[in-house]
N, C-alpha and C positions, 0 to 999 in steps of 0.2 A: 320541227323544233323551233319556239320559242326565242328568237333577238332577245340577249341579254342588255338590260336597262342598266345597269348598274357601271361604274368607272372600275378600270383594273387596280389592282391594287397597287400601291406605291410602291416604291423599289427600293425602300427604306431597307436597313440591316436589320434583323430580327434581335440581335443584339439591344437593339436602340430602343424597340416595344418591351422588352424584358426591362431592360432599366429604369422605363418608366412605372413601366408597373411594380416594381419591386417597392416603388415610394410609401409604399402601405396606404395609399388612398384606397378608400371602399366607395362603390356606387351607396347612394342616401337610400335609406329603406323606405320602402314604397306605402306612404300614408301611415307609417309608424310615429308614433307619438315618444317623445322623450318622458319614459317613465321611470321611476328613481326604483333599484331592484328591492326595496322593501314595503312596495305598496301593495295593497294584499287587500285591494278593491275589486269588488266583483268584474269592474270593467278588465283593467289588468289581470288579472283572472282568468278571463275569456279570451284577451291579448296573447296571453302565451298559449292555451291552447289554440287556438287559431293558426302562430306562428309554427305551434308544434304540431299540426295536423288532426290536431285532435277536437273534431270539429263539431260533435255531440258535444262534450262537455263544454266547450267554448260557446252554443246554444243556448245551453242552461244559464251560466253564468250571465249572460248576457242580456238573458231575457230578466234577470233580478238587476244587471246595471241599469236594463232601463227603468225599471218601476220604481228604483234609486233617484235616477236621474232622467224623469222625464223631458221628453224635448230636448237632449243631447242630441249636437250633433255630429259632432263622433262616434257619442256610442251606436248611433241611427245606424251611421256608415261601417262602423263595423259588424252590427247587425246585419247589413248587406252583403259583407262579402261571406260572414259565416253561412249565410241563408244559401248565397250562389255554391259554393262547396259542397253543400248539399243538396244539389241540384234541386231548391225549392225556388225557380225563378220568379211564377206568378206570385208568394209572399216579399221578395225581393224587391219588386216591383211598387208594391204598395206602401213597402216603408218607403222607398225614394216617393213617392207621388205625395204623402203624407208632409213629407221634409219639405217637396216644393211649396207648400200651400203654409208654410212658417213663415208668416209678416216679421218677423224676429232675426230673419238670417242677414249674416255681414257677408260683407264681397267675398271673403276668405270661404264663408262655408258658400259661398254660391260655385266656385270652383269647386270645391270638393266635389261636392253633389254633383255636379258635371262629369268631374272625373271617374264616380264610382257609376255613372249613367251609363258612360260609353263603354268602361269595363264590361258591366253587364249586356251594353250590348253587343260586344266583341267578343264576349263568353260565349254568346247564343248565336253569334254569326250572324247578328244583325247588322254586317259589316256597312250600308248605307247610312243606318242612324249612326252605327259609332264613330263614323266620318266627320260627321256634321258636329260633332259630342268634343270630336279632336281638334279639331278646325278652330271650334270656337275658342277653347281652350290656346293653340298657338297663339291667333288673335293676340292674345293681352301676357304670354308668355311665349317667344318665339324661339328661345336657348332651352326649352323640357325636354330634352335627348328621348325620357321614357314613352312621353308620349310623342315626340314626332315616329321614333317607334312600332307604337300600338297605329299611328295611322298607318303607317308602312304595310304594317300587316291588315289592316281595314280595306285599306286601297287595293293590296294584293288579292284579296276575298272578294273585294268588289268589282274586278276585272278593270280596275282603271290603271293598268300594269305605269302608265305615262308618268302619271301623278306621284306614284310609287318609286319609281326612278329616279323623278325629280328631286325628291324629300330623302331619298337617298347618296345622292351626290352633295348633299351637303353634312354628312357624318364626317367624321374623324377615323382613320387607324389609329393615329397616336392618340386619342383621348384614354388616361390612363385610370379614367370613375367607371368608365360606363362602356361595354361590349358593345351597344347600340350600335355601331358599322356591322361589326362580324352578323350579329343576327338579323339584320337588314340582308345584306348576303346571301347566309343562309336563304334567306324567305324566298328571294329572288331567285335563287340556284332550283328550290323545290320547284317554284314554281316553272320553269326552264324545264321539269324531271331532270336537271343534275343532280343526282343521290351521291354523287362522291365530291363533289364541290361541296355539295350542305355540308357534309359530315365533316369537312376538313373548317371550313368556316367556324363552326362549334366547339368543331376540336381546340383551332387555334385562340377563342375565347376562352375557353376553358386554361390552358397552356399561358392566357396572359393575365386574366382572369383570378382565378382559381376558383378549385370547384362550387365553392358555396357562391359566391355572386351567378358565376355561370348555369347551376341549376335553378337559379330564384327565376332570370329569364325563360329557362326552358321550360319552364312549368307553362306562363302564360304559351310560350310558343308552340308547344303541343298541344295544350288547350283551342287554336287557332287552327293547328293546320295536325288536324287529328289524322289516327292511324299512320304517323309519323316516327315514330314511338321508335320501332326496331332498327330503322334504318340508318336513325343517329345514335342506338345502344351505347357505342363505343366513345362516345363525347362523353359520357358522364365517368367514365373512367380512368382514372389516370392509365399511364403506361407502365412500363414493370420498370422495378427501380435500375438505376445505369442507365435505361435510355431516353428518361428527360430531356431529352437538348433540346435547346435552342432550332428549331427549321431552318428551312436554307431561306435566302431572299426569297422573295417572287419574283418574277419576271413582269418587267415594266408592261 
């Protein structure tokens, strides 16, 4: 068995994670653009099916935002993550190589483009380059919860459990945006083979959470640490009504 890297949890009252989270903070949607609900551009278009899973039509659309909008580089990037969804990684590929080779890009889309690099290659479990993809990224932003993260889970893939650890001891239980602790956790428990630590870790993201933040994470984290699927079943689902409470402490 596997030395847990990670710090126990705090001995905070559950009471105290509930009230913060009650604040109605939402974790920031992940490379979503502030779009006004009447635009009814092919990119937007593609936007909601994208978000809505519906990842053929969000394709099509997409491919008329770009000949709209050549040389977007939004629309590029979401051409990318539609492409990845449908597990067409070598054309995914080539729209980011395309994007690199833009004398036209601002610092702003040079991040992007980073960020949708390392996605991709954290999708494909090129957990070394999406290291490097992460890294640079902290670099010049060192508070990105999502992506310290996605390195958590790059390092944990990578076998550098140390590095993992480390980038782990600096999360929050009480950050009341972002699940980033618990699914850190989680990652770390799997890795360990504790299957009933994961499952309580997700649980209790969800539990502080609520489901729809909770599932946006679990998407990528399944996507990472595949055939994990059944074993945290019961995190996506609430419990029967009346027995919502509040958990006990943990133990310091």
């Amino acid at each position: 068995m596997k030395q847990r890297l990670f710090p126990t949890r705090p001995a905070c009252g559950w009471a105290i994670f509930l009230l913060v989270a009650g604040t109605g903070l939402l974790v920031r949607a992940q490379s979503d653009p502030d779009i006004p609900d009447n635009d009814r551009t092919p990119y937007h278009q593609a936007l909601l099916n994208y978000k809505g899973g519906n990842y053929d039509a969000a394709r099509l659309f997409i491919d008329q935002a770009e000949k709209a909008q050549p040389g977007s580089v939004p629309v590029e990037l979401l051409k990318v993550r539609i492409l990845s969804e449908q597990h067409d990684y070598p054309q995914a590929r080539r729209v980011l190589e395309n994007l690199e080779g833009n004398t036209a890009l601002t610092p702003a889309d040079g991040l992007a483009i980073t960020l949708a690099t390392g996605d991709l290659d954290l999708r494909q479990h090129h957990f070394a380059d999406a290291s490097k993809h992460y890294e640079s990224l902290l670099a010049q932003k060192s508070d990105d919860l999502d992506v310290k993260l996605k390195l958590i889970y790059a390092c944990i893939g990578n076998n550098n459990l140390v590095e993992a650890g480390r980038l782990a001891s600096e999360l929050s239980a009480l950050d009341a945006s972002n699940p980033a602790y618990y699914f850190a956790r989680a990652a770390l428990a799997k890795d360990t083979g504790n299957s009933v630590e994961e499952e309580q870790d997700i649980g209790q993201a969800r539990t502080i959470y609520g489901i729809t933040i909770t599932n946006r994470y679990l998407k990528t984290y399944l996507e990472v640490f595949s055939g994990n699927k059944n074993s945290i079943s019961s995190a996506l689902n609430p419990p029967p009504a009346g027995t919502n409470a509040a958990p006990a402490p943990a133990k310091p």
